[in-house]
Every structure is written in C-alpha cells, then in structure tokens.
C-alpha positions as CSV (number, residue, x, y, z in Angstrom):
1,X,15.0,15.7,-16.2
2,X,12.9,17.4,-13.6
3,X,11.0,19.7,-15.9
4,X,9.9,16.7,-17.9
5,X,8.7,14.8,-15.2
6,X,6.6,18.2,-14.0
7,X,5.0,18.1,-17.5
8,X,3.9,14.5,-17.6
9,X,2.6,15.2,-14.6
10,X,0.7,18.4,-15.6
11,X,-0.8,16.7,-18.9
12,X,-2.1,13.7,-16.7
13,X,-5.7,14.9,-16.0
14,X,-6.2,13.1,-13.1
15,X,-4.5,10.1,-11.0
16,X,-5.6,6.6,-12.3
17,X,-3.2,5.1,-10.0
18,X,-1.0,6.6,-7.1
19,X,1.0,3.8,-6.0
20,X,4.4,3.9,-6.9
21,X,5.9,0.7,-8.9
22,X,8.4,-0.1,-10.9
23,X,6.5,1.6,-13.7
24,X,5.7,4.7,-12.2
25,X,6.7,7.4,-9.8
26,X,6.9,10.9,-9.1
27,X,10.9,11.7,-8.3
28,X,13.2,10.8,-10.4
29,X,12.4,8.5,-12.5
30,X,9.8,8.0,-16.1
31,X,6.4,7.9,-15.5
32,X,4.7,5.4,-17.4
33,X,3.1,6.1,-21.0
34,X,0.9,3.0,-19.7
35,X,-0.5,4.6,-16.7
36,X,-0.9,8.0,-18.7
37,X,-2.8,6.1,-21.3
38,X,-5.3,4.8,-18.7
39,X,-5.9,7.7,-16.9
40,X,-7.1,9.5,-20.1
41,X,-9.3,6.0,-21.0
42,X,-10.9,6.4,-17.8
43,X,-12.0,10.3,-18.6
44,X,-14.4,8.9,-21.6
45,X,-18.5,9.1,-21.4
46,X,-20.2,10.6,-19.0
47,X,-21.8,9.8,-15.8
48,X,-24.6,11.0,-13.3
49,X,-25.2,10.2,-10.0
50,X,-29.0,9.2,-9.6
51,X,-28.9,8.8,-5.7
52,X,-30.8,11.6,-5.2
53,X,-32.8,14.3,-6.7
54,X,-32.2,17.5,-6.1
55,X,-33.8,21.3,-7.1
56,X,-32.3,24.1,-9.1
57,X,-28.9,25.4,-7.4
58,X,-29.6,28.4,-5.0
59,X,-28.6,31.4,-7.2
60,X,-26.3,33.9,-5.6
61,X,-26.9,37.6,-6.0
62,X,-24.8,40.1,-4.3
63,X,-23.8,43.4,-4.7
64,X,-20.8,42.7,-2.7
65,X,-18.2,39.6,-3.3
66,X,-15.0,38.7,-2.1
67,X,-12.0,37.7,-4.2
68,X,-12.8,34.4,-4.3
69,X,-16.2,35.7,-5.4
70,X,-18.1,34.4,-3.2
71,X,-20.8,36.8,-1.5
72,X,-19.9,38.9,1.7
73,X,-21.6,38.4,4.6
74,X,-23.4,41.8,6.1
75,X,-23.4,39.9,9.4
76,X,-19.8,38.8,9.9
77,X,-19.4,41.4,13.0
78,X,-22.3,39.4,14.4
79,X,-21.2,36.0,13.1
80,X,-17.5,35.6,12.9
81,X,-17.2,32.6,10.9
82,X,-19.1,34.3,8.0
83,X,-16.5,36.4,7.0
84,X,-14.4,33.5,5.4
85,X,-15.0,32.6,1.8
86,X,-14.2,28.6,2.6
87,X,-17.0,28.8,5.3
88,X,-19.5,30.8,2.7
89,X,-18.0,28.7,-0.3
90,X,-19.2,24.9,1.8
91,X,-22.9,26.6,2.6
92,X,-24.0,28.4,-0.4
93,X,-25.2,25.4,-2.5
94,X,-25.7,23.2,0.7
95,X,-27.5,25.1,3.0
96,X,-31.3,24.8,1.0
97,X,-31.1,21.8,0.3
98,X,-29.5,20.4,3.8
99,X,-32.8,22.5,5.9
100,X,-35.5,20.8,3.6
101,X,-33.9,16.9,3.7
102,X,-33.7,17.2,7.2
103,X,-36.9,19.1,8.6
104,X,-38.7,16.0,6.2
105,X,-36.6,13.7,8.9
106,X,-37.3,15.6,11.8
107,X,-33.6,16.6,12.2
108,X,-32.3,20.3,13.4
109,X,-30.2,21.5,10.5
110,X,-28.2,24.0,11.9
111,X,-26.6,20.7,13.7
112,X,-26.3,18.9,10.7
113,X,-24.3,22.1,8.3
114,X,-21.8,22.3,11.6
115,X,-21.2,18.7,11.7
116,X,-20.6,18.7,8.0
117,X,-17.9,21.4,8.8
118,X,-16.6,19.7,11.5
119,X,-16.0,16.3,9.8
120,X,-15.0,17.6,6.5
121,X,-12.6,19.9,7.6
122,X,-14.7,22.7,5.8
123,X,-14.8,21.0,2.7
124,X,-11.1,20.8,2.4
125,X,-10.5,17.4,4.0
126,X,-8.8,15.4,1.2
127,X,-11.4,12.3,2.1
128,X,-14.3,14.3,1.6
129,X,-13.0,16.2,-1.8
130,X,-12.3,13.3,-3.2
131,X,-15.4,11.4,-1.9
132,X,-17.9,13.2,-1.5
133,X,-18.3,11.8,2.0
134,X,-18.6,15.0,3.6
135,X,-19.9,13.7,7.2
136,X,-16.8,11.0,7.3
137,X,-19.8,8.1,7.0
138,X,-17.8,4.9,7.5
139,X,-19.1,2.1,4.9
140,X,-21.5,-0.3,5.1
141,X,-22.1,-4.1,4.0
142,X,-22.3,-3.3,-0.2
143,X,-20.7,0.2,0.2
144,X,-17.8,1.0,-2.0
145,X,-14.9,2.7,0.2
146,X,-11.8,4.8,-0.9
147,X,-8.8,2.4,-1.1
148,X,-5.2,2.7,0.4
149,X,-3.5,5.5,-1.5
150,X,0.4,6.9,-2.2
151,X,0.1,10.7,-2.6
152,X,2.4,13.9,-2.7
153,X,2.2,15.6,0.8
154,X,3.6,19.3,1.1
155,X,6.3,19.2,4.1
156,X,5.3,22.4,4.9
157,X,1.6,22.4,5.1
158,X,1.2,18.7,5.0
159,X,-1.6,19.4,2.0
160,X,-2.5,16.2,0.0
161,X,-2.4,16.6,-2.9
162,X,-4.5,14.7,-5.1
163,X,-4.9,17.1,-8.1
164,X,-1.6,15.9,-9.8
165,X,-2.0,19.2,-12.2
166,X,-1.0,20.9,-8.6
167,X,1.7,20.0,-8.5
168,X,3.6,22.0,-10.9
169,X,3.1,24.6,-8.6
170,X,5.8,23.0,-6.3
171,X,9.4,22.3,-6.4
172,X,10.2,18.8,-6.2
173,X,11.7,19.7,-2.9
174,X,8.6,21.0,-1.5
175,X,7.0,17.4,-1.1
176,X,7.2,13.8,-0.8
177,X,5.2,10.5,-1.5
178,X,3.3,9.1,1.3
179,X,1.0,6.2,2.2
180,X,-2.3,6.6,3.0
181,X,-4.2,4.1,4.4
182,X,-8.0,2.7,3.2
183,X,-10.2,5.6,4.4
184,X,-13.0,2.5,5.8
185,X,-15.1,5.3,4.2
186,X,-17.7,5.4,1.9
187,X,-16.9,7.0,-1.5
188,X,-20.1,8.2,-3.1
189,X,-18.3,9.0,-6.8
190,X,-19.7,7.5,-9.8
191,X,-20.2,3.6,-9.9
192,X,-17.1,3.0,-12.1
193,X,-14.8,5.2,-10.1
194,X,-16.4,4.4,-6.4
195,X,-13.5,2.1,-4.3
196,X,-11.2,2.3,-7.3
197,X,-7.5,4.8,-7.5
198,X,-8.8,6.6,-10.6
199,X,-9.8,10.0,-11.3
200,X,-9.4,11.0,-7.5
201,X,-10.1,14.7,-8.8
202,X,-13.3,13.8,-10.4
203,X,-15.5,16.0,-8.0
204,X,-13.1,19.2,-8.6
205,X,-13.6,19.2,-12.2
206,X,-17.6,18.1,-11.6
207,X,-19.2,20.7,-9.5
208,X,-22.4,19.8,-9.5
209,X,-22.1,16.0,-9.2
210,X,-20.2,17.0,-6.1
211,X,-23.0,18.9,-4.5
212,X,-25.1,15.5,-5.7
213,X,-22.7,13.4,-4.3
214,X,-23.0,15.5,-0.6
215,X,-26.5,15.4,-0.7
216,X,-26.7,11.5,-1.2
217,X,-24.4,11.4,1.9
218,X,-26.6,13.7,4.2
219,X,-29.2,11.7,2.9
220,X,-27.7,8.2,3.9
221,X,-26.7,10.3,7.0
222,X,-30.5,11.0,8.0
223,X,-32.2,7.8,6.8
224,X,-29.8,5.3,7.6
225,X,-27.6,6.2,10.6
226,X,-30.2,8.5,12.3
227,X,-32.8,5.9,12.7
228,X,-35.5,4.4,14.8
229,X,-34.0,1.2,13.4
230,X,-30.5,2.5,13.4
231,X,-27.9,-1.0,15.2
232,X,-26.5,2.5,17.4
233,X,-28.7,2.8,20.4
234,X,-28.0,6.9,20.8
235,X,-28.6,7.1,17.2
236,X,-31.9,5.4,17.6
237,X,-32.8,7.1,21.2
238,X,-31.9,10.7,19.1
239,X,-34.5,10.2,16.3
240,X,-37.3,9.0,19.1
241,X,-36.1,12.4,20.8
242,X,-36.8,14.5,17.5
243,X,-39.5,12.7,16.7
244,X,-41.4,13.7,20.6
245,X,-40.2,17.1,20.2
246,X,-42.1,17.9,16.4
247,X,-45.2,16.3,17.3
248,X,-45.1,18.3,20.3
249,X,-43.9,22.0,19.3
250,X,-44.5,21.3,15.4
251,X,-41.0,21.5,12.8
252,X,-40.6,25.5,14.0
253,X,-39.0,23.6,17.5
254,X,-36.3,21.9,14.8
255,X,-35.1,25.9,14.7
256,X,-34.3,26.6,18.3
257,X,-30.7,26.6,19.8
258,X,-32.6,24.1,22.3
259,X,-33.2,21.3,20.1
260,X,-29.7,21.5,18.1
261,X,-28.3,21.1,21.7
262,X,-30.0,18.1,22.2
263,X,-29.5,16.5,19.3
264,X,-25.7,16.9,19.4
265,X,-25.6,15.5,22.7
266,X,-27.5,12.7,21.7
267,X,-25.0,11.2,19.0
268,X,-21.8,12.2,20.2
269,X,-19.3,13.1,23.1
270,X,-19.4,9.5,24.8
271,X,-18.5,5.6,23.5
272,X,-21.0,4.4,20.4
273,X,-21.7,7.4,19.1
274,X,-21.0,9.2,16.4
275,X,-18.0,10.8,17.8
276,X,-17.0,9.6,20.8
277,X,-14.8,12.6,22.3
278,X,-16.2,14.7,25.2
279,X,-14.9,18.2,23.1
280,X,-17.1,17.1,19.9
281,X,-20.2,18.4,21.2
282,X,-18.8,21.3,22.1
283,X,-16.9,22.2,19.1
284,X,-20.4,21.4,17.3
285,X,-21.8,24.2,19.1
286,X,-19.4,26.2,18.4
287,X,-19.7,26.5,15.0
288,X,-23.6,26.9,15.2
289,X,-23.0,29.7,17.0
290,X,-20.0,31.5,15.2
291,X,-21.5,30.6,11.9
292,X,-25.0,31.8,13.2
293,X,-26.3,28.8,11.8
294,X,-29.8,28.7,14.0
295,X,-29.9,32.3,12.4
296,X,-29.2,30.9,8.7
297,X,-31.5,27.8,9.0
298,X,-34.6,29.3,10.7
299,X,-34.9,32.4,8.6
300,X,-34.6,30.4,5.3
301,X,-37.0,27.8,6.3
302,X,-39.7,30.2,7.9
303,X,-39.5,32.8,6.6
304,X,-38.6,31.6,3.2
305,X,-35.5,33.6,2.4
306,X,-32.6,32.9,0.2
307,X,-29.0,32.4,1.5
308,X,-28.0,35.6,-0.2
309,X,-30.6,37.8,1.9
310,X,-29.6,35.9,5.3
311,X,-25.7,35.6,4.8
C-alpha cells in the first residue's frame, strides 16, 4: 500500500494543495486522482515575472569547483564563510546585480547580501524557496502572501518539505504532516500562483524566475521599506543617513565597513525596526565579515571585477 502511495506522490509534480481532507492525504490512505489532475492543469503555459529587469547572468568560470559545482573560493582561509557551496551557491547570481540596485539607492550592499543571508536562512528557508521573499518582507495593502500550509516535516532535521518528489527519499516513518501557519509574507511567484497552495516548488524547477523573483524583493526592499517616505521612522532616518554620507564622500563611502555599520544599526536591533533584537546587528556584521562581503562588494563595483576573480 505504501509503495503506491510513494509513487503517486513522486508522479505529482508539484503540490496544488497540502491540506489534508477527506480526499487527500499523505499516510495511509488514496490520494486523490482529483487533486493529481489539478496539480498537472496548473503546470500549463508559461509565465514571466516582469517586476524587474535584469542583465545577463554573471557567468562563472573557474578552474577549480566543488562537488556541488560551484566555484572554490581562493580566499576561504581569509574568509571562512566562503568555503561553503550554500554560501557561494546564494551570491553567485545575486551578488552583481544586489551592488548595482543598491549603490543607485544609496544603500551599502555588503549590508544588504548579509541581511539576505540572515533572513533567508541562506537561501534554504522554506518561506523564501518557495517565495522568493528572500529578506522575509512582510505584505503590504494589494500584496499577495503565502497562505496557511500542511506539509511533511522530517522528525529528524525538521526539513520542510515542500518538493513532494522528495519525498520518496524518506520512509514514511521519517516524517509527519504539520500545520503551517500564513507566512503574513509576501510571495513574489507568478500572478496565478502568488497567495494560492499550488506549485509551491515553482522556483526550484524555474531558476531564473527565481533570481527575478529575489531581485523584485531587494527592489521593493530598497524603494519601498528604505524610504524617505517609508511609515518606519528608522527606516526613514537610515535613508536621510545614506543619503548625507554619498553626497559627502561620493558612492566609494557605500564600500567602507563604516557605513555598513551604520546602516545596520539604523534599521534594526531595537522596537520598529526591521529586526527588533539587540543580537541582529551583530549577527549582520558577522557575516560581512566572515563572508568578506565589504571585500566582494567594493572590488566588484570599483574595480569592476567579476564574482569569479573576487571569490
């Protein structure tokens, strides 16, 4: 009975609908040729995400890769961080892209790749995979946010799992169904899937949608939340702060340890800000520094050199 319950699971592409019914669950019992039937519907046509526009990939040459083939840092005994493939994996296509959308807003980008590694757990936060929403944005008034889910959870790990084609690498054993509640955040995947249960894998499968669906984020992330207008006054008091600091020292000053400093401490570690825990600034830093991210950003922006070449 199992074994046929692991293969209906394996042929579904991707999870129209995760909460169990009558119809449908995952131990025991049939799963629906209904919800099967709709999962598959929702796979037809294509779709783009036109939030942003963005430039050619960054192209990754390297003599040296890792298993995961990704490229090997030459500066991990400098930089700890840059010896693992997840931390590599999150900034190779990001990184560009991230340094020119925020020295056009007159943000430090070393800040803004460590909070994106802080809030998204690396890229691996089950939110953000599924999302997009890789700095944990909440939603605003119009905004389209992840709904309440019921997903397998490994009782070891306590990995989501919303790739139901994962699953047949488990024993039934190995995991159990859990609630999720509504993420209150903003899901940036196509307009027919955004807020809806379906195709929770959709980013997986569509890599560079994904890295479209990231920018769009960092971009609401600079233009809407870090704001002169922003409703948050240390959001607001942040981008004045920026905004002094450029026209005084020019956009080489958004490359200084200095300035990311600032800027961290500005929108987080106290009430109404972005993150109100006293630790958050710190564990910002942190990753600036292990990651040698003032090294990564600065060098690629002034002196114009690929990710490769810095990495």
């Amino acid at each position: 009975m199992w074994k046929n319950i692991v293969f209906i699971l394996v042929v579904i592409p991707f999870c129209h609908s995760c909460t169990i019914n009558s119809e449908s669950t995952y131990q025991g019992k049939k799963v629906s040729d209904t919800v099967a039937v709709r999962a598959e519907d929702s796979l037809k046509g294509t779709v783009s995400i036109k939030t942003v526009t963005i430039n050619q990939p960054v192209k990754l040459i390297s003599n040296t890769s890792s298993s995961a083939g990704m490229p090997v840092s030459q500066n991990s005994d400098k930089f700890r961080m840059r010896r693992f493939d997840h931390v590599t994996a999150l900034y190779h296509r990001l990184a560009k892209h991230t340094i020119d959308m925020c020295v056009e807003q007159n943000v430090p980008p070393a800040a803004v790749l460590a909070i994106i590694s802080l809030e998204s757990g690396w890229g691996n936060g089950y939110i953000g995979q599924i999302t997009g929403n890789i700095l944990s944005l909440g939603k605003r008034k119009g905004d389209r946010e992840l709904p309440a889910l019921t997903l397998p959870v490994i009782k070891e790990t306590k990995e989501v799992i919303f790739d139901l084609k994962m699953l047949s690498k488990y024993d039934s054993s190995e995991w159990e169904m859990q609630r999720r509640p509504a993420s209150l955040k903003k899901d940036y995947r196509p307009i027919h899937l955004a807020g809806t249960t379906k195709n929770l894998a959709y980013f997986k499968y569509h890599p560079d949608e994904r890295l479209q669906a990231r920018l769009a984020c960092i971009g609401d992330f600079l233009n809407i939340f870090i704001s002169d207008k922003s409703r948050i006054a240390a959001y607001r008091k942040a981008k004045v702060t920026m905004n002094d600091i450029v026209a005084k020292n020019g956009k080489e000053a958004l490359f200084t340890k200095e300035t990311n400093e600032v800027f961290i401490n500005a929108i987080g570690g106290r009430p109404n800000t972005f993150n109100f825990r006293e630790t958050w600034p710190k564990k910002v830093v942190n990753v600036i520094n292990n990651a040698g991210l003032v090294d990564l950003t600065s060098k690629m922006y002034l002196e114009g050199k690929s990710f490769v070449e810095v990495w």
